[in-house]
C-alpha positions in Angstrom: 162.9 127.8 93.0 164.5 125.4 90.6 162.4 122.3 90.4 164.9 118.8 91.2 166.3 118.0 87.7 164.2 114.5 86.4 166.2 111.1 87.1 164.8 109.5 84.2 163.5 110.9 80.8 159.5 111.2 81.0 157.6 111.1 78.0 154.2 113.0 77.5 151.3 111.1 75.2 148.3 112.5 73.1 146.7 110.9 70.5 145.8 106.9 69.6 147.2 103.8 70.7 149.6 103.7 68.2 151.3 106.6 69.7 150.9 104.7 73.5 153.4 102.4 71.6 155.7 104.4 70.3 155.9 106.7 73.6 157.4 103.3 76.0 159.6 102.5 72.6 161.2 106.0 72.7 161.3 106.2 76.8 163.6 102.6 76.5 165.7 103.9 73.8 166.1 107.4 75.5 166.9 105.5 78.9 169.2 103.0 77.1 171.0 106.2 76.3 170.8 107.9 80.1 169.1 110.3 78.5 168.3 112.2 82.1 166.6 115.1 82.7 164.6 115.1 79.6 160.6 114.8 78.4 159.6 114.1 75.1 156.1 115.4 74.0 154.3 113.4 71.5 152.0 115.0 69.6 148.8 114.1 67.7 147.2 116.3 64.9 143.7 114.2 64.1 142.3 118.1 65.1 143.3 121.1 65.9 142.5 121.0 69.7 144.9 118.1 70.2 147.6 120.0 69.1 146.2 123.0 70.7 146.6 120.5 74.1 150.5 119.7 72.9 151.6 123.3 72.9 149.7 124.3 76.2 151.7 121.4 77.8 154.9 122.2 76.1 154.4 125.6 77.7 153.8 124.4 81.3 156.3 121.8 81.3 159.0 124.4 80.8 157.5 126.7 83.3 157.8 123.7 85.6 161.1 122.0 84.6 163.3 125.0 83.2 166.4 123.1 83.3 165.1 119.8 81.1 165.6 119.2 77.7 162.3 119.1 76.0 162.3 117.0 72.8 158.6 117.3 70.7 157.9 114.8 68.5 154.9 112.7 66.7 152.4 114.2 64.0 152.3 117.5 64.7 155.7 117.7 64.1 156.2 115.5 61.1 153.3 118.2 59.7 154.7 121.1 60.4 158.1 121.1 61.9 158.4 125.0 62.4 155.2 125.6 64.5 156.8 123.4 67.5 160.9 124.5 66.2 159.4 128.2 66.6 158.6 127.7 70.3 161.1 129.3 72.5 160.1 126.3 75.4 161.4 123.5 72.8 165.4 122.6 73.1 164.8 120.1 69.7 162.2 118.2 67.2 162.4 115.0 65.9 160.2 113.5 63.3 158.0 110.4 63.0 160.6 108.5 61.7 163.5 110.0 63.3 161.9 109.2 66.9 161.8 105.2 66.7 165.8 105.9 66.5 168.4 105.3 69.6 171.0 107.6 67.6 167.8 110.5 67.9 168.7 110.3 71.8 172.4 109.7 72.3 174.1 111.7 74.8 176.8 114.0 74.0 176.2 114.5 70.6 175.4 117.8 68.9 172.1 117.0 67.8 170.4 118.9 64.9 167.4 121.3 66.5 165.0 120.2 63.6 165.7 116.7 62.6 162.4 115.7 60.5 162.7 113.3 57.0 160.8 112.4 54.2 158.0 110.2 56.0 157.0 109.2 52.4 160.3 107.9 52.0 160.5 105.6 54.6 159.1 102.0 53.5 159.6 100.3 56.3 158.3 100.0 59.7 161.2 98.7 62.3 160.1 96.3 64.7 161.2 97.2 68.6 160.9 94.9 71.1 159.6 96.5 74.4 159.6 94.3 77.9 156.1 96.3 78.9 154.0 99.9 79.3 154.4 102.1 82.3 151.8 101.9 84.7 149.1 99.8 82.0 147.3 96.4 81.8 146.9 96.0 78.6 150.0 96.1 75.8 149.5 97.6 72.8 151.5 96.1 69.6 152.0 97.8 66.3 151.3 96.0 63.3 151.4 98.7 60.5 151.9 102.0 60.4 150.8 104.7 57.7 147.8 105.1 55.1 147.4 104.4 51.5 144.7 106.5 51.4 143.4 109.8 51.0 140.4 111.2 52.8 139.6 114.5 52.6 139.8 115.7 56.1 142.8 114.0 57.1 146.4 115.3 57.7 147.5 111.7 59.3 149.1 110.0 55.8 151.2 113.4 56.0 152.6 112.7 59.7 152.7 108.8 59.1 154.0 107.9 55.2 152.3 105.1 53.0 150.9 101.9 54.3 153.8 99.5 55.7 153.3 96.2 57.7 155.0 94.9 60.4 156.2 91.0 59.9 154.4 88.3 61.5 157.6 87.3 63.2 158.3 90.1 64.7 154.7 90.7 65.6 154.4 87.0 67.5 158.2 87.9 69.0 157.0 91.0 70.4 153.5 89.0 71.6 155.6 86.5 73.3 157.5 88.9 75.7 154.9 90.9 76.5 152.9 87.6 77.8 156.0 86.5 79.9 155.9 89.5 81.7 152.5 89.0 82.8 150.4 91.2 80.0 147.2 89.0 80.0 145.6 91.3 77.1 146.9 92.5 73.7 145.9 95.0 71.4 146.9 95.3 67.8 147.5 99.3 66.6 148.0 101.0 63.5 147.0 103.7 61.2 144.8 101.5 59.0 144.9 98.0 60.4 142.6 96.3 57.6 145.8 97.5 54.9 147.7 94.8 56.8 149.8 93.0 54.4 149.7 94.3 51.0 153.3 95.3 50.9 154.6 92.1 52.3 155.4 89.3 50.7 152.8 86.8 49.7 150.5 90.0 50.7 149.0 88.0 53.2 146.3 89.6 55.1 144.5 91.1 58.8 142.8 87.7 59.1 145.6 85.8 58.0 148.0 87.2 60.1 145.7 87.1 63.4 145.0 83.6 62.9 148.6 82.4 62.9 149.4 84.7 65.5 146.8 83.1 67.6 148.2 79.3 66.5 151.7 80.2 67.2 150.9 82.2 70.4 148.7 79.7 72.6 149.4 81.5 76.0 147.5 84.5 74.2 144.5 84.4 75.9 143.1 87.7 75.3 143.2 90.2 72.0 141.6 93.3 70.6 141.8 94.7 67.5 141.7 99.0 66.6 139.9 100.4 64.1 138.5 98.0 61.5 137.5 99.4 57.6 134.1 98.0 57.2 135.2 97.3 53.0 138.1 95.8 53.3 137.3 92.8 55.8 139.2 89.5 54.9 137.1 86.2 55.1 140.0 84.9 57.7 139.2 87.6 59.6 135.0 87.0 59.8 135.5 83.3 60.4 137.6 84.5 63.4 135.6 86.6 64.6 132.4 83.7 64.4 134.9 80.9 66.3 137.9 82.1 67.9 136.7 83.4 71.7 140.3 84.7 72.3 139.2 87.3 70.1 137.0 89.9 72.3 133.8 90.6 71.1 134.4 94.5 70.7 134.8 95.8 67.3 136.1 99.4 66.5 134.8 100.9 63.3 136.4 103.4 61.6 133.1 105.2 60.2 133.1 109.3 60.5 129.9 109.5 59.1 126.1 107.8 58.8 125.5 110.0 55.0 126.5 108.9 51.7 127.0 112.4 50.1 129.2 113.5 53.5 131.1 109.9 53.1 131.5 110.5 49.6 132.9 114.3 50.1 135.2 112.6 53.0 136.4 110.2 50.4 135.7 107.2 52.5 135.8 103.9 50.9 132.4 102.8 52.5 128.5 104.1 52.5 126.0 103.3 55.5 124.6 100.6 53.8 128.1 98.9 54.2 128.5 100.3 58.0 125.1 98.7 58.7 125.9 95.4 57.1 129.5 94.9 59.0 127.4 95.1 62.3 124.7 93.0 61.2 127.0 90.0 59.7 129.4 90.6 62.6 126.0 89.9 65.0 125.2 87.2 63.3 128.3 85.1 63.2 129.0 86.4 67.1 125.9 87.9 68.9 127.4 89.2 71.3 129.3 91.4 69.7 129.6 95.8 70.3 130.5 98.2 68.3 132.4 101.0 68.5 132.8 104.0 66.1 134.4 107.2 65.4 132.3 110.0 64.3 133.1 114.0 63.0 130.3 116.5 63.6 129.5 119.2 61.4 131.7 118.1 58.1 131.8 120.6 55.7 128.4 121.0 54.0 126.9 118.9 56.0 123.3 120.0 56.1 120.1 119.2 59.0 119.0 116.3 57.0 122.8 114.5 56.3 123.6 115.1 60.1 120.7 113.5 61.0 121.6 110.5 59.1 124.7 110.2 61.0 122.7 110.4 64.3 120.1 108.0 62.8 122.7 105.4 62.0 123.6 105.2 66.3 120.1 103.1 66.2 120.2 101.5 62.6 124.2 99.6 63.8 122.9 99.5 67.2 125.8 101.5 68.3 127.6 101.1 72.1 130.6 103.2 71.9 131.0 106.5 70.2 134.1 109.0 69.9 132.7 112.1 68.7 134.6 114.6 67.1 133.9 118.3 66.4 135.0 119.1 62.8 138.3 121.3 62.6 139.9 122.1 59.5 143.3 120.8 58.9 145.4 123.1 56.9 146.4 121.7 53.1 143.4 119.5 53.4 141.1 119.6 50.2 138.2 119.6 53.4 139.4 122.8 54.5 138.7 124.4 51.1 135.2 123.2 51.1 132.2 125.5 52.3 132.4 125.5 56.2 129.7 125.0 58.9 129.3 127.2 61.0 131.0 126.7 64.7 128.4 127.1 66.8 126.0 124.4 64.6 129.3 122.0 64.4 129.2 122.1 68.6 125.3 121.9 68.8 125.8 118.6 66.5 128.7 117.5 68.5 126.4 117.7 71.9 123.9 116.0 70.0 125.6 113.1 69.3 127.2 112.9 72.8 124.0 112.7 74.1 123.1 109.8 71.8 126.4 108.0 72.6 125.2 108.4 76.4 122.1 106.8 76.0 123.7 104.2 73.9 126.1 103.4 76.7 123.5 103.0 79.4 121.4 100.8 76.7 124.2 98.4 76.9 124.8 98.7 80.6 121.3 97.9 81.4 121.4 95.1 79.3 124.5 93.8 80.9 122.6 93.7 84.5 122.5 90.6 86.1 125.1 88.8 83.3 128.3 87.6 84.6 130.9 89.4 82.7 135.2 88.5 83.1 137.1 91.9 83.2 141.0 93.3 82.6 141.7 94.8 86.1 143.3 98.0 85.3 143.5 100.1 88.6 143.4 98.7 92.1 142.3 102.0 94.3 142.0 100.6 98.3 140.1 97.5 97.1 138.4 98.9 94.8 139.1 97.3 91.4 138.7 99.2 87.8 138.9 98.0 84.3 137.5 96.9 81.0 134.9 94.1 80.4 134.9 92.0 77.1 133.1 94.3 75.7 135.4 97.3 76.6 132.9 98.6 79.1 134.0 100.5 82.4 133.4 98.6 85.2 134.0 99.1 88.9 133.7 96.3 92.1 134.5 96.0 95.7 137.3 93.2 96.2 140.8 91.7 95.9 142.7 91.5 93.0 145.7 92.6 91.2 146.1 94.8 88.1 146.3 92.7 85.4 144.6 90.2 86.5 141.5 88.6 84.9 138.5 88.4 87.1 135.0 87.2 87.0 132.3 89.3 88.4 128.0 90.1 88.4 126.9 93.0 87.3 124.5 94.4 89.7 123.9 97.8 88.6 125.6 101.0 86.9 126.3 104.4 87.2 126.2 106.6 84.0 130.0 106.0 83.3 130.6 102.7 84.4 129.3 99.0 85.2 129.3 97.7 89.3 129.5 94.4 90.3 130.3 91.7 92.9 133.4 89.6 92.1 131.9 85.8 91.3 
């Protein structure tokens, strides 16, 4: 049986925040355009499993919905436009650039199958202004988009093009919409948030930028930022951090490793020394503060003693939050051409420093007991409200409340995935 054609164009998400962005821009534009009876996929290719994900759902969505246009998209395709143009389930592909356009999605036109760019071309990154995110709490704004730089495991500067900032302007426009319609928490997103500003000009920079945000946007009573470079920190941006409580006291550090000879062969700009140091001034000027981190097991030539470095340097930051990922190689990547470890060591490692990010979590969650914490209500299941605290941590408690709404509540105890609590 033929499944009922879709009304309105769904769009499919893996990958970061940035992505989560650029999904609700393209399901506007391809709405705008009546663009029925359509999903777009798009795609991450950080590793090898997301894209393995991608084309496991590009499969099932066709088995599903054999009628629908199916229009793939993101970094897997900017990559490598022929692995998704090859797949018999896939009616066109757009690129990176190419997808943030409302021509990509008019009706009635004879679309290209493979329509994919230069992404180092582009030099820009168009600002869209979007009234709000399906079914979320929180908004996500871009800021920038690509990476100037060149780590050695990475494929993302391929699927995203050079740095390129976003104009304040357009930023606090965007910020200002997003608050009228009732988004009580924003996040700023992109590739390598810390670059902000460089290609503008005046060059002004992350700290800069938030701090006039914040003055020109006093309704903004809530904001997070993604993943922070622990080198390339801007003073404007620590003295924020030490006195501006609008900013939440999570901080997401882009780290991948605790070694300096794995760092070095990654080509990161920092060592541990300068991961420690971020957390410990960032404690100092706000003691509240928790950290977040992303980490790759089992880099290439990454020995017992280097990974245990890594897992050492959970306790030396005083880690909460850790996104683990099991090395894959990335094809074209000078990483991939480096002596391998083998698979079954890169999972045991990858276990290993689950297992330390659990025991992090619950550190922090046991701390929490007893505090009075405010939380983002993100999901409102029969009374019983779920969301993020200050601190990004799950939380879950009996009551009344809408989502988006920011409530007050005591923790009282915790599960191993999530705070619970009585509304205050």
């Amino acid at each position: 049986m033929t499944k009922e054609k879709i009304q309105s164009p769904e769009v499919v998400t893996f990958g970061c925040r940035l992505n989560t962005y650029e999904s609700q821009v393209m399901k506007d534009l391809a709405t705008q355009a009546g663009l029925n009876n359509a999903i777009i996929i798009n795609t991450c290719a950080v590793t090898s499993e997301a894209e393995r994900q991608a084309r496991q759902t590009i499969r099932k969505l066709r088995r599903t919905n054999p009628e629908a246009e199916i229009i793939v998209t993101g970094c897997g395709v900017q990559i490598d436009p022929a692995k998704y143009a090859d797949m018999p389930e896939v009616s066109r592909v757009i690129g990176n650039d190419e997808k943030m356009q409302a021509a990509s999605y008019a009706k009635d036109v004879n679309h290209e199958r493979i329509l994919v760019n230069d992404i180092m071309s582009v030099t820009e990154t168009a600002a869209h202004l979007i009234s709000g995110f399906d079914g979320k709490a929180r908004a996500f704004v871009q800021i920038q988009n690509g990476c100037d730089h060149r780590c050695t495991f990475c494929t993302i500067p391929y699927g995203r093009g050079n740095s390129r900032s976003v104009p304040v302007g357009e930023i606090v426009s965007q910020i200002k919409i997003l608050i009228d319609n009732g988004y009580p928490e924003i996040a700023l997103t992109g590739v390598d948030i810390t670059a902000y500003g460089a290609d503008l000009p005046g060059k002004p920079t992350l700290g800069q930028m938030v701090r006039r945000l914040l003055n020109l946007v006093p309704d903004l009573k809530r904001l997070r930022l993604s993943s922070l470079d622990p080198v390339e920190m801007d003073d404007d941006l620590w003295d924020l951090i030490a006195t501006e409580p609008r900013l939440l006291p999570h901080l997401h550090m882009s780290l991948q490793a605790g070694d300096d000879m794995i760092l070095k062969r990654m080509k990161r700009r920092h060592l541990r020394n300068d991961a420690i140091g971020f957390c410990k001034k960032a404690r100092e000027l706000r003691p509240d503060c928790v950290f977040g981190v992303d980490l790759i097991a089992g880099f290439p030539t990454e020995t017992e003693e280097m990974f245990e470095n890594t897992l050492n340097i959970v306790e030396d930051c005083d880690l909460t939050f850790l996104h683990v990922f099991p090395y894959s190689p990335r094809p074209g990547t000078p990483a991939a051409r480096m002596p391998q470890v083998a698979s079954a060591t890169i999972k045991e490692r990858a276990a290993l420093l689950r297992d330390k990010g659990q025991q992090a979590i619950e550190k922090h969650f046991a701390a929490m007991v007893g505090k009075t914490v405010t939380f983002l209500v993100e999901n409102n299941d029969n009374g019983m409200l779920s969301g993020k605290t200050d601190h990004f941590a799950p939380i879950q408690v009996q009551g009344t409340g809408n989502v988006a709404n920011v409530l007050t509540a005591k923790i009282t105890g915790y599960t191993k995935d999530y705070l619970v609590g009585d509304i205050a």
